[in-house]
MDAnalysis code that builds the backbone (N, CA, C; Angstrom):
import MDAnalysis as mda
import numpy as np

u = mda.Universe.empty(621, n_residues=207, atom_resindex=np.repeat(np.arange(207), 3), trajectory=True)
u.add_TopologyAttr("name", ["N", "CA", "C"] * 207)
u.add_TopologyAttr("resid", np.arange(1, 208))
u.add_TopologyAttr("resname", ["UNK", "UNK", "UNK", "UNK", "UNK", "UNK", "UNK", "UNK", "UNK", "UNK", "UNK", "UNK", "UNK", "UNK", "UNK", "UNK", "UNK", "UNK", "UNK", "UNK", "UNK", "UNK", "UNK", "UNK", "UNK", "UNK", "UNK", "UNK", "UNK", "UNK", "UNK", "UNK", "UNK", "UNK", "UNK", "UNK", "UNK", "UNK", "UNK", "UNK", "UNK", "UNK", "UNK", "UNK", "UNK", "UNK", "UNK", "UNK", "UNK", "UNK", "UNK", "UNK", "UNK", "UNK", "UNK", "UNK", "UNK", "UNK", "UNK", "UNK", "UNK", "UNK", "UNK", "UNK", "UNK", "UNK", "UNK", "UNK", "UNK", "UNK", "UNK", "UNK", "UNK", "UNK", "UNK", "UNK", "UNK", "UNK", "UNK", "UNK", "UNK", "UNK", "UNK", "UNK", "UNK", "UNK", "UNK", "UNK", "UNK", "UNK", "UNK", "UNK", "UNK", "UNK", "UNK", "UNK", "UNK", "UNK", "UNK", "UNK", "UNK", "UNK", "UNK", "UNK", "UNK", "UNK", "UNK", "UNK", "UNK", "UNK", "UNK", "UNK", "UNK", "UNK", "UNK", "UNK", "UNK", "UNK", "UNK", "UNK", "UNK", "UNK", "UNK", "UNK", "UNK", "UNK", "UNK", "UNK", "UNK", "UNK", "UNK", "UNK", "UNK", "UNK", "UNK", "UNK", "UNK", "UNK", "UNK", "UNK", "UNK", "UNK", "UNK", "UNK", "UNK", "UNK", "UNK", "UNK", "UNK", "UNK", "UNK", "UNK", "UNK", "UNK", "UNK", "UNK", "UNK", "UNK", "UNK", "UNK", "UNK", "UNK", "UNK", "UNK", "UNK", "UNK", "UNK", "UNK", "UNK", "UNK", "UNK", "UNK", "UNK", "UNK", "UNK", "UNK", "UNK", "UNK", "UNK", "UNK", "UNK", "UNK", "UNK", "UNK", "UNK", "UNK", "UNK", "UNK", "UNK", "UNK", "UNK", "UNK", "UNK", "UNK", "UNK", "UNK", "UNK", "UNK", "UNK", "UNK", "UNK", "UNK", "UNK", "UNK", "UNK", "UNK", "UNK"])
u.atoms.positions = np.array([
    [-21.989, -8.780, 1.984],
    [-22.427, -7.543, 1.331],
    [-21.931, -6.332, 2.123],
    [-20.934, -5.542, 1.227],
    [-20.659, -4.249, 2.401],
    [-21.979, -3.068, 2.870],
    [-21.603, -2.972, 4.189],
    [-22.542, -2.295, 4.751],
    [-22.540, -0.644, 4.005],
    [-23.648, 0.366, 4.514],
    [-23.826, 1.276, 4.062],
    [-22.214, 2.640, 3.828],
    [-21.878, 2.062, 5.547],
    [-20.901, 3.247, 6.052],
    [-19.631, 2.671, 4.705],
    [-19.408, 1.421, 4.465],
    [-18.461, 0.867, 3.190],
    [-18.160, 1.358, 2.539],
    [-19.884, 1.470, 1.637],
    [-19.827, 1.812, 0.296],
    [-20.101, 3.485, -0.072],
    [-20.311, 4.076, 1.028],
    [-20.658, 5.831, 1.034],
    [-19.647, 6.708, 1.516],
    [-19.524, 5.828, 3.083],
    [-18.607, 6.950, 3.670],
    [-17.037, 6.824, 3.714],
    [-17.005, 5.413, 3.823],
    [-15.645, 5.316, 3.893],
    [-14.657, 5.616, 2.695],
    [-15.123, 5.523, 1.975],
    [-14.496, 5.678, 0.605],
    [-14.389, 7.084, 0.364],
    [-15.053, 8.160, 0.817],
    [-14.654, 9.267, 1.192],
    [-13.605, 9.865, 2.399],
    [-13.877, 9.130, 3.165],
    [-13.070, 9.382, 4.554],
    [-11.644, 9.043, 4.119],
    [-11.522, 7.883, 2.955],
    [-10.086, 7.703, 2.283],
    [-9.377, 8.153, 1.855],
    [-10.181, 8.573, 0.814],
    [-10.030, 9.757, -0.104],
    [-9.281, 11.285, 0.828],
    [-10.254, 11.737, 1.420],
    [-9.722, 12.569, 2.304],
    [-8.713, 12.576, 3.005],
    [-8.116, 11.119, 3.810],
    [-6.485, 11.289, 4.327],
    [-5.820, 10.958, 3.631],
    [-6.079, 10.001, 2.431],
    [-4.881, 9.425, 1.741],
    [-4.602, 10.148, 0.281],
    [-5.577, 11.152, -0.090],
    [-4.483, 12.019, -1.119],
    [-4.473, 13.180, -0.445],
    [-4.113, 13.616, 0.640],
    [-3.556, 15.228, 0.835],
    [-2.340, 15.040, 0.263],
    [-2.003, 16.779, 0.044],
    [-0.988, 17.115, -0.528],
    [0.290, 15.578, 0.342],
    [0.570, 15.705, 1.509],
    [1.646, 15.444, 1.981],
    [1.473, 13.822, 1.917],
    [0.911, 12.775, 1.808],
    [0.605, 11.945, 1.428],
    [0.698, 11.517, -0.173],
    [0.228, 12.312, -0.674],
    [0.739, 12.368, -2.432],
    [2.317, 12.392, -2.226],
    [2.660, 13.383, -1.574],
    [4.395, 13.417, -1.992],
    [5.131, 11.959, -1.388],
    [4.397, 11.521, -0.706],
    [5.321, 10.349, -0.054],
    [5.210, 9.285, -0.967],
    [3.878, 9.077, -1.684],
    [3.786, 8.414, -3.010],
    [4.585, 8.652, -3.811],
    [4.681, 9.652, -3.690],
    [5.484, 10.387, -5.528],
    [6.791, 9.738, -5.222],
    [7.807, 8.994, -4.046],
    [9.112, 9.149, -3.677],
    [9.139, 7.950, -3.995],
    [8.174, 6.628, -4.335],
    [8.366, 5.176, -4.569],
    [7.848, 4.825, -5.682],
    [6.649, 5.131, -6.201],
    [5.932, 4.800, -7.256],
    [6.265, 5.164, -8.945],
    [7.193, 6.064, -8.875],
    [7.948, 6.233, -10.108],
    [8.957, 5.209, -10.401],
    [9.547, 4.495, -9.470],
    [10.502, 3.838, -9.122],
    [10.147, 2.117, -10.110],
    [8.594, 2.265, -10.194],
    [8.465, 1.115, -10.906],
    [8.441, 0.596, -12.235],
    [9.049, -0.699, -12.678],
    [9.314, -1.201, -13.717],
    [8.807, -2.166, -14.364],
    [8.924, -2.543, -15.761],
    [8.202, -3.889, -16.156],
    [6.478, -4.211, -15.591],
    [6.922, -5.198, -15.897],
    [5.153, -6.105, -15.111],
    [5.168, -5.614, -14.104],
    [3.977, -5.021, -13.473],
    [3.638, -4.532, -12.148],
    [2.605, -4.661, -10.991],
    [2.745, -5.149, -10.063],
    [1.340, -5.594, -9.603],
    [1.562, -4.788, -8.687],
    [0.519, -3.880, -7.887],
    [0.001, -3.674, -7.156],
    [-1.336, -3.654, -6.174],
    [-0.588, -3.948, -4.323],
    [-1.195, -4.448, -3.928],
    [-2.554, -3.400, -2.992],
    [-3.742, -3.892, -3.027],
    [-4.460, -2.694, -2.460],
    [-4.625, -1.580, -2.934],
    [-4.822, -1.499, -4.441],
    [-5.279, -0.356, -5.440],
    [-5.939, 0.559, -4.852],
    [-6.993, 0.511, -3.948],
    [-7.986, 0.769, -3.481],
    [-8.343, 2.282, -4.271],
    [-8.157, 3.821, -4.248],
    [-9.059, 4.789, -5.261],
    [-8.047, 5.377, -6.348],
    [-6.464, 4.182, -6.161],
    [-6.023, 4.059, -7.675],
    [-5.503, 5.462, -7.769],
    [-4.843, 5.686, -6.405],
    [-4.094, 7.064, -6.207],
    [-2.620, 7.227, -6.413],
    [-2.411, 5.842, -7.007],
    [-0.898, 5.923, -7.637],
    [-0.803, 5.825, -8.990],
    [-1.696, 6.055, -9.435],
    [-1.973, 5.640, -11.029],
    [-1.078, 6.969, -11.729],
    [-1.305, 8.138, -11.568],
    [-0.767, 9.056, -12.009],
    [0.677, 9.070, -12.214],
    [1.387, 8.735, -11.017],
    [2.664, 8.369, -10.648],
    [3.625, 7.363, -11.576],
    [2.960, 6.852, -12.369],
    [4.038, 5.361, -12.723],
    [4.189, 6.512, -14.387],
    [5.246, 5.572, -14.689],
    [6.118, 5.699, -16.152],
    [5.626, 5.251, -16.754],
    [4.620, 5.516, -17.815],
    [4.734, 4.389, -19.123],
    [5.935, 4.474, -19.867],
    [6.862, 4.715, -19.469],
    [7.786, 4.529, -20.329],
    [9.046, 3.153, -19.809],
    [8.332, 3.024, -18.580],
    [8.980, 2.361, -17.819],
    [8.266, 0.979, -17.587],
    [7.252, 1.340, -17.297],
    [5.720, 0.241, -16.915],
    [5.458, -0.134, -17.562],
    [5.302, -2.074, -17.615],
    [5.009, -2.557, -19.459],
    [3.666, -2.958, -18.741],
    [3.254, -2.800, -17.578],
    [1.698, -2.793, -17.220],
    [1.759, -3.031, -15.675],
    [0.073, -2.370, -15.350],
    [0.429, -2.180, -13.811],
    [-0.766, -3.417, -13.389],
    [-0.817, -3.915, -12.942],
    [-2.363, -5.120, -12.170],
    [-2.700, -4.655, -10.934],
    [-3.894, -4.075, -10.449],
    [-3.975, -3.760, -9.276],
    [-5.044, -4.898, -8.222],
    [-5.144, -4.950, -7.147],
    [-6.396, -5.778, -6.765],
    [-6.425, -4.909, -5.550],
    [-7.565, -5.425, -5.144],
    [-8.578, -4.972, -3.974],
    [-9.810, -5.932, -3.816],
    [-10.231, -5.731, -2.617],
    [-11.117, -7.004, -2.192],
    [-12.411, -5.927, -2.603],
    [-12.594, -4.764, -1.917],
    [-13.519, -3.985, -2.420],
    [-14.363, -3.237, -3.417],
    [-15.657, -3.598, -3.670],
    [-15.534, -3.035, -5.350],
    [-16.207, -1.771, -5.653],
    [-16.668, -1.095, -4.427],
    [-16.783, 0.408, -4.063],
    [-15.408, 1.196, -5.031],
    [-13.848, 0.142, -3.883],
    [-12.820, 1.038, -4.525],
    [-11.844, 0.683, -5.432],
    [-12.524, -0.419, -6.247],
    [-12.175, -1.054, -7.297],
    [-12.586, 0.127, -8.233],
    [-14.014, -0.083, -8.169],
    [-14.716, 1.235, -9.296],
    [-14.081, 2.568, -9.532],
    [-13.374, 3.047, -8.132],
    [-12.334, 4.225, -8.552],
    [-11.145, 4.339, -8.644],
    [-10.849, 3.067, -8.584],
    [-9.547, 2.606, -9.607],
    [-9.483, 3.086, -10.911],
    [-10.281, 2.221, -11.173],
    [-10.717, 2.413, -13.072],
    [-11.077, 3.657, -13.526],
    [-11.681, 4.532, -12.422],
    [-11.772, 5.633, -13.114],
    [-10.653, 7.298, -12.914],
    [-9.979, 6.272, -12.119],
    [-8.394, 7.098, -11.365],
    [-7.394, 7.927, -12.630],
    [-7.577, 9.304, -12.800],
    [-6.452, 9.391, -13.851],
    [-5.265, 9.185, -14.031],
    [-4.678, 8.762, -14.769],
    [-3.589, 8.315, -15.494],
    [-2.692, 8.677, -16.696],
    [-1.990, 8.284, -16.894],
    [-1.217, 8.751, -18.289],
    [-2.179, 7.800, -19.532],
    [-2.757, 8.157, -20.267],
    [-3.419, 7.070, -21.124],
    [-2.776, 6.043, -22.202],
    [-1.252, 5.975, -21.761],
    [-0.306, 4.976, -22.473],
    [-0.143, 3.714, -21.543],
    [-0.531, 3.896, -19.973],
    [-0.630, 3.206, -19.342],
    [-1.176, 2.060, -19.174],
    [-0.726, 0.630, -19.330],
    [-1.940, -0.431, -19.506],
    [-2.219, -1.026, -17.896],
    [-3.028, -0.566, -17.277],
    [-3.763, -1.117, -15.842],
    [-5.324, -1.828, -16.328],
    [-4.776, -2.896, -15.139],
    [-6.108, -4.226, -15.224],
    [-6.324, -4.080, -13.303],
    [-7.637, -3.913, -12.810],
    [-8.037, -3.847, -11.790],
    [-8.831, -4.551, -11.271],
    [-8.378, -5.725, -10.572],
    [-9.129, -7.762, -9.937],
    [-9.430, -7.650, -8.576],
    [-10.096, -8.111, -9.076],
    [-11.094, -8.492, -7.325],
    [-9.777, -9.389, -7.084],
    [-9.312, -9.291, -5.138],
    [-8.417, -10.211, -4.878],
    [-7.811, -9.551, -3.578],
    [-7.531, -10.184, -2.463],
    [-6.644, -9.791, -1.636],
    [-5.286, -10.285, -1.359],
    [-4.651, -9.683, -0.503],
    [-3.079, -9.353, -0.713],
    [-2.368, -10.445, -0.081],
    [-3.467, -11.383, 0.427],
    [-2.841, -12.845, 1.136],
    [-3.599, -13.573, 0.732],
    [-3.766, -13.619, -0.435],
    [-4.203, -15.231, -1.668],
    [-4.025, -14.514, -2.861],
    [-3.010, -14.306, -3.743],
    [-2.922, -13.421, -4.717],
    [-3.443, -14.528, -5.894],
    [-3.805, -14.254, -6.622],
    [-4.263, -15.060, -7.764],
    [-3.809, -15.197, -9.350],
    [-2.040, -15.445, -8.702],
    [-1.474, -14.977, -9.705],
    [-0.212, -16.280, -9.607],
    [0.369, -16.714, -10.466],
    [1.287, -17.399, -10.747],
    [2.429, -16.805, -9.899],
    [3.453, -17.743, -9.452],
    [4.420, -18.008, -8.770],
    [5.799, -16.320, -10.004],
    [6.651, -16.187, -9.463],
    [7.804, -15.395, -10.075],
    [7.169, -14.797, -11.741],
    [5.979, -14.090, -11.464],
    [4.962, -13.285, -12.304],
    [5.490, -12.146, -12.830],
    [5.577, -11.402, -11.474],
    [5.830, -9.789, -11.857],
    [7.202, -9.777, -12.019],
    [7.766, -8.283, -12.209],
    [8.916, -7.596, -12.323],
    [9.026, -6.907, -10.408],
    [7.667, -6.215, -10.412],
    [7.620, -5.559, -9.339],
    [6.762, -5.205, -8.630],
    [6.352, -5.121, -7.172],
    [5.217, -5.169, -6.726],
    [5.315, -3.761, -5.883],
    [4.087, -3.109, -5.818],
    [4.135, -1.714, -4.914],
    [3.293, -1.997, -3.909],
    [3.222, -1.336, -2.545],
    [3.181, -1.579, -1.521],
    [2.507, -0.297, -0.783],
    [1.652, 0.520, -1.240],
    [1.154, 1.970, -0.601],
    [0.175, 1.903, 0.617],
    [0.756, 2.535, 1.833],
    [-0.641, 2.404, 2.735],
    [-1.666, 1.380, 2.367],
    [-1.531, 0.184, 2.392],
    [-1.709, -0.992, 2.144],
    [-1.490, -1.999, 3.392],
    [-0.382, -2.397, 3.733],
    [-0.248, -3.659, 5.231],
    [-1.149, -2.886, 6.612],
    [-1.263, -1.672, 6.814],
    [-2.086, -1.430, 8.015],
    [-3.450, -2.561, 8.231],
    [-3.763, -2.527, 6.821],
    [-5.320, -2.648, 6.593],
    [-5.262, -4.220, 6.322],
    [-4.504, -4.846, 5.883],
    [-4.847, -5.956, 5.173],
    [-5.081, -6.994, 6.720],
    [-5.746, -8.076, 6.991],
    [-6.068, -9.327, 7.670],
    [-4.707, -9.381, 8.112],
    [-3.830, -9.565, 7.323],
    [-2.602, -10.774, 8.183],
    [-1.507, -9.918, 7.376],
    [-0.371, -8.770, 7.808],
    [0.507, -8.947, 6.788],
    [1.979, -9.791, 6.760],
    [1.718, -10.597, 7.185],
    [3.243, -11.818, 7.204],
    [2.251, -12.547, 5.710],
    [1.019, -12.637, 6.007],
    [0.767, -13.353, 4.320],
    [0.920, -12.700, 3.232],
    [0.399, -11.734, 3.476],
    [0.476, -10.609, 1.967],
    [1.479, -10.406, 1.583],
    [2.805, -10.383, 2.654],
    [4.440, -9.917, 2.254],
    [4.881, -11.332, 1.871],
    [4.634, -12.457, 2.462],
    [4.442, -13.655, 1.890],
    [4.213, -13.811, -0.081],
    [3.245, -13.828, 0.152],
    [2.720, -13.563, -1.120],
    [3.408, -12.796, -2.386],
    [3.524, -11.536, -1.340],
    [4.702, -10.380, -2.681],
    [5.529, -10.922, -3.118],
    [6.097, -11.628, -2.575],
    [7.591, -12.749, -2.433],
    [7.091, -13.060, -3.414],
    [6.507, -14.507, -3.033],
    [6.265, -15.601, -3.852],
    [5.682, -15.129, -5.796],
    [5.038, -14.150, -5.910],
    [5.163, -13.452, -7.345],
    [5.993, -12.765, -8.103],
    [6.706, -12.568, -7.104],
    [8.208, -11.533, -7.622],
    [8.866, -12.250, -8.321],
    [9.503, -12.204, -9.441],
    [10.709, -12.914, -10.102],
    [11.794, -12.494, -9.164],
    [12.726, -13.765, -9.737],
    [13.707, -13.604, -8.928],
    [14.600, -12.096, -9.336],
    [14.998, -11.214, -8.420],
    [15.626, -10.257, -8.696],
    [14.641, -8.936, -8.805],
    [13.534, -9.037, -8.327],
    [12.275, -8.302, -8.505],
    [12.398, -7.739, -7.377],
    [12.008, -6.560, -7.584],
    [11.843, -5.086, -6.542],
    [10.131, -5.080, -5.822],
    [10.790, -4.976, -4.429],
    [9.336, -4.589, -3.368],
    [9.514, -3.553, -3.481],
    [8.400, -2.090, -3.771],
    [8.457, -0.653, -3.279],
    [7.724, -0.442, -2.305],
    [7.738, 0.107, -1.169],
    [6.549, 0.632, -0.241],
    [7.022, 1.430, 0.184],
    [5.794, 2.235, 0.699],
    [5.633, 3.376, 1.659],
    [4.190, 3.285, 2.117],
    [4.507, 2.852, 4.094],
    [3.257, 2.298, 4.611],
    [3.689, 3.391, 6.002],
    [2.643, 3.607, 6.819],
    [2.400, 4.360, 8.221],
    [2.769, 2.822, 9.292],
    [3.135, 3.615, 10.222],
    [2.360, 2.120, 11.099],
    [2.994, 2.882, 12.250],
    [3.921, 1.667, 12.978],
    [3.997, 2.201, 14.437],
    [5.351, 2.667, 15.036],
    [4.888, 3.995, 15.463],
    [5.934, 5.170, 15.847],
    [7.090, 4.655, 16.466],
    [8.240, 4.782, 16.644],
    [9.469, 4.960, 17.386],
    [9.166, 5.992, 18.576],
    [8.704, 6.862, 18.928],
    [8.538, 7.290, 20.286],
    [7.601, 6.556, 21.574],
    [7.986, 6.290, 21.975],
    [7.471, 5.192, 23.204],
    [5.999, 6.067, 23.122],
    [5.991, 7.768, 23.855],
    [4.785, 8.139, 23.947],
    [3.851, 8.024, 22.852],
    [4.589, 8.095, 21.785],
    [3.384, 8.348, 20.790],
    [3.380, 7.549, 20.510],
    [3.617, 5.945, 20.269],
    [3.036, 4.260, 20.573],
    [2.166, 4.161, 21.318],
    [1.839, 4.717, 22.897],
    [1.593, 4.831, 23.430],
    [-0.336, 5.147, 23.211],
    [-0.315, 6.504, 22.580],
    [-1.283, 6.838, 22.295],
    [-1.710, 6.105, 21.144],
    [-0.785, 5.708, 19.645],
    [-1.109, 5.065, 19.265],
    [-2.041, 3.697, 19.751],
    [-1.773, 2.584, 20.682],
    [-2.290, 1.851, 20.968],
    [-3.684, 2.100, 21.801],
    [-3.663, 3.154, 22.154],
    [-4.939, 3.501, 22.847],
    [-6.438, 4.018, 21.838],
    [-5.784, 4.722, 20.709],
    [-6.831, 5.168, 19.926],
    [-6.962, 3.990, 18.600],
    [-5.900, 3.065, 18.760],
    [-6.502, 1.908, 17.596],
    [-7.676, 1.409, 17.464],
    [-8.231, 0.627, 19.029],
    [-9.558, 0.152, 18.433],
    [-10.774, 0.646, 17.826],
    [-10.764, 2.088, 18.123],
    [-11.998, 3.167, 17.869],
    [-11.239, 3.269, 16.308],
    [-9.759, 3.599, 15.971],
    [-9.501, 3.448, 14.557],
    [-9.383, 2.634, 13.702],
    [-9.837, 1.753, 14.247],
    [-9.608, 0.373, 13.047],
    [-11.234, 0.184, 12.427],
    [-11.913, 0.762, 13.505],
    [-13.264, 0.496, 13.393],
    [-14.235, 1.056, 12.346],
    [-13.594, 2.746, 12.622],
    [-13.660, 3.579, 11.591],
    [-12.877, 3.793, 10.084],
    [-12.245, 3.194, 10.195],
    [-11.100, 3.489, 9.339],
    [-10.756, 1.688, 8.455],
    [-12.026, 1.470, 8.140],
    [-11.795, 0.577, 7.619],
    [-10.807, -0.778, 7.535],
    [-10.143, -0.419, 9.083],
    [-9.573, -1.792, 9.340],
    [-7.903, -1.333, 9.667],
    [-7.851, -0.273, 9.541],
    [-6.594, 0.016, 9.590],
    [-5.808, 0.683, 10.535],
    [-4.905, -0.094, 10.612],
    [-4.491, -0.781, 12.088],
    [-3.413, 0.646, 12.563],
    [-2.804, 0.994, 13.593],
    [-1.643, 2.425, 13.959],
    [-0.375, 1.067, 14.238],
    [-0.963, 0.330, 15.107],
    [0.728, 0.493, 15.292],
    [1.587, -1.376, 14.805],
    [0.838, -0.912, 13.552],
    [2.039, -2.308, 12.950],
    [3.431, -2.143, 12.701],
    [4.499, -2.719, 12.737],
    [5.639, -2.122, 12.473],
    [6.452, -2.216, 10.777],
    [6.842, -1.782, 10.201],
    [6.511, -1.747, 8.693],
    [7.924, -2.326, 8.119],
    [9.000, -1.850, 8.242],
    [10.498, -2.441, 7.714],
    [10.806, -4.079, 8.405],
    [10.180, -3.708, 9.659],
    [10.523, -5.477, 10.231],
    [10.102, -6.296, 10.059],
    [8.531, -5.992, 9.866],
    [7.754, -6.593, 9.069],
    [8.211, -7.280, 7.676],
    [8.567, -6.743, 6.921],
    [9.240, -6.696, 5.263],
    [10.443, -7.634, 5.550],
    [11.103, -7.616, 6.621],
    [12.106, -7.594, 6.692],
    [12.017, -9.635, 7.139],
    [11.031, -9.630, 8.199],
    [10.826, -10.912, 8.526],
    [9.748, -11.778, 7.340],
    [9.766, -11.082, 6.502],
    [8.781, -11.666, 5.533],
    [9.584, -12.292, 4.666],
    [11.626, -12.552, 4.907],
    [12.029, -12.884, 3.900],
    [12.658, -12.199, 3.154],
    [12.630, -10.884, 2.636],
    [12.950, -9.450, 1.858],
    [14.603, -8.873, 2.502],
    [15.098, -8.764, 1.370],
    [16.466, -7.867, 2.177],
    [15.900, -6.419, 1.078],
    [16.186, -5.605, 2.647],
    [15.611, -4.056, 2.213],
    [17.162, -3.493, 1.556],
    [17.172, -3.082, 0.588],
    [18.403, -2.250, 0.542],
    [18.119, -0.434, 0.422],
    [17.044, -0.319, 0.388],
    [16.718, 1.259, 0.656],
    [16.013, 1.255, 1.846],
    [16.223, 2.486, 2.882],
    [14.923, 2.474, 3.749],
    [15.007, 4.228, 4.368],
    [13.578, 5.103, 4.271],
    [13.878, 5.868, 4.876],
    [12.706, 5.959, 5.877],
    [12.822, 7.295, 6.853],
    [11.262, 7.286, 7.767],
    [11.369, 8.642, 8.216],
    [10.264, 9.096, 8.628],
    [9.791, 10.273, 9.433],
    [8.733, 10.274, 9.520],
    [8.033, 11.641, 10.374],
    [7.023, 11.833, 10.302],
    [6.437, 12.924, 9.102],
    [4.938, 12.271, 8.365],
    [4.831, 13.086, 7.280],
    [4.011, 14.493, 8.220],
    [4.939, 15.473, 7.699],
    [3.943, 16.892, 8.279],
    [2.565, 16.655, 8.076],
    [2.542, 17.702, 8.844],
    [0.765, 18.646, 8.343],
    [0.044, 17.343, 8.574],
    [0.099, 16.080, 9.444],
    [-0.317, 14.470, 9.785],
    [-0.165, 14.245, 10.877],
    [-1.483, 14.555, 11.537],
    [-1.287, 13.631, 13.365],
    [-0.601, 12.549, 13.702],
    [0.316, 12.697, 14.252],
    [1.385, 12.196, 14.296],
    [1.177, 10.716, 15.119],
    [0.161, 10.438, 15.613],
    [-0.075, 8.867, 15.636],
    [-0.733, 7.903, 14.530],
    [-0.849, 8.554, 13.048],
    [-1.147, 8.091, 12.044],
    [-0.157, 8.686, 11.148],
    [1.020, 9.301, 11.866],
    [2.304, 10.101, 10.273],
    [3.488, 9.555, 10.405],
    [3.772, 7.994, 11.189],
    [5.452, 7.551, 10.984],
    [5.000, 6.758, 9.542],
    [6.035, 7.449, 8.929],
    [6.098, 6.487, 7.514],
    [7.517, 6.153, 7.383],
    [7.615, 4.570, 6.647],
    [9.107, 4.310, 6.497],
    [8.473, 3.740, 5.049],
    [9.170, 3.999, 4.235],
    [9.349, 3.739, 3.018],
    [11.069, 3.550, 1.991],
    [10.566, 2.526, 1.204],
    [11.920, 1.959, 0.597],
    [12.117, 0.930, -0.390],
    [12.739, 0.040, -0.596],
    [12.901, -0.867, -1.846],
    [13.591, -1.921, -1.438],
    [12.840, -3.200, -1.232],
    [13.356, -4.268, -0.960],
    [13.391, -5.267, -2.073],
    [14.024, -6.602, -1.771],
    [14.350, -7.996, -3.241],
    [14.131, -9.013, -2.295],
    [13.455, -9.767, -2.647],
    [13.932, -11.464, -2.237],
    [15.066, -11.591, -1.557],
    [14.879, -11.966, -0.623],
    [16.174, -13.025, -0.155],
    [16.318, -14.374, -0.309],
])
């Protein structure tokens, strides 16, 4: 049963870093990008919903283990041509048939999840063959110092922050999961403390 801080605060505290302006735009640079059947992983307050094509999107599936931020999934605006279905489920036991989707999205999502060699695992294993990974995830800096600090303020941030981790590394990750990346970019997102603002984001396929 999630505890109080779960279902009240955290879901605000989310809300609050993960749609600022400069965070929206880093969304906006992958999530249009998607096609066909769509699953996405870690819906959580369904802050990419706005973002996708129905003209493009023949439907989006989102999951989340949480149903605090399941509930603002569903009530996340959208284009109303859009067909989204929102499942209880996490991102390393997907509950979905083998070469399923068209395409899977990937948003500030692997920090948080238990294990992500399973979850990128997983993306794999639903993707049709020839099927597009999109992400854009934070994790861990290229400057030695600011790794540095990163690793020092993780445990107090994982604690608070619902699990989510500073300094995972995000393309190598993808990269050892099997995936050949053929897009990749990174920086730091402004106006974002910069031991929570390296983002690399891009578009990977099956290998």
């Amino acid at each position: 049963m999630a505890s109080l801080y779960d279902r009240f605060i955290l879901p605000r505290l989310l809300k609050a870093g993960c749609s600022s302006p400069p965070m929206m735009k880093q969304r906006a640079k992958v999530v249009p990008l998607a096609a066909g059947r769509v699953l996405e992983l870690g819906i959580g307050l369904g802050l990419n919903l706005g973002f996708y094509d129905p003209t493009k999107v023949t439907s989006v599936t989102g999951v989340d283990p949480a149903a605090e931020l399941r509930a603002l999934a569903e009530a996340a605006p959208r284009d109303p041509r859009l067909k989204v279905k929102v499942e209880d489920g996490t991102a390393e036991a997907l509950p979905f048939e083998d070469a399923s989707f068209d395409c899977v999205v990937c948003t500030f999502t692997l920090c948080s999840v238990h294990t992500p060699a399973a979850a990128l695992g997983e993306a794999r294993r639903v993707l049709k063959p020839g099927g597009r990974f999109l992400y854009c995830e934070h994790g861990l800096a290229p400057d030695p110092d600011i790794a540095r600090w990163q690793r020092r303020v993780e445990p107090v941030w994982k604690h608070i922050a619902g699990g989510c981790h500073l300094t995972r590394p995000v393309t190598a990750a993808i990269e050892a999961a099997g995936f050949r990346v053929t897009r990749h970019d990174s920086m730091y997102v402004p106006r974002t403390p910069r031991i929570a603002g390296w983002n690399e984001w891009g578009e990977a396929e099956p290998g």
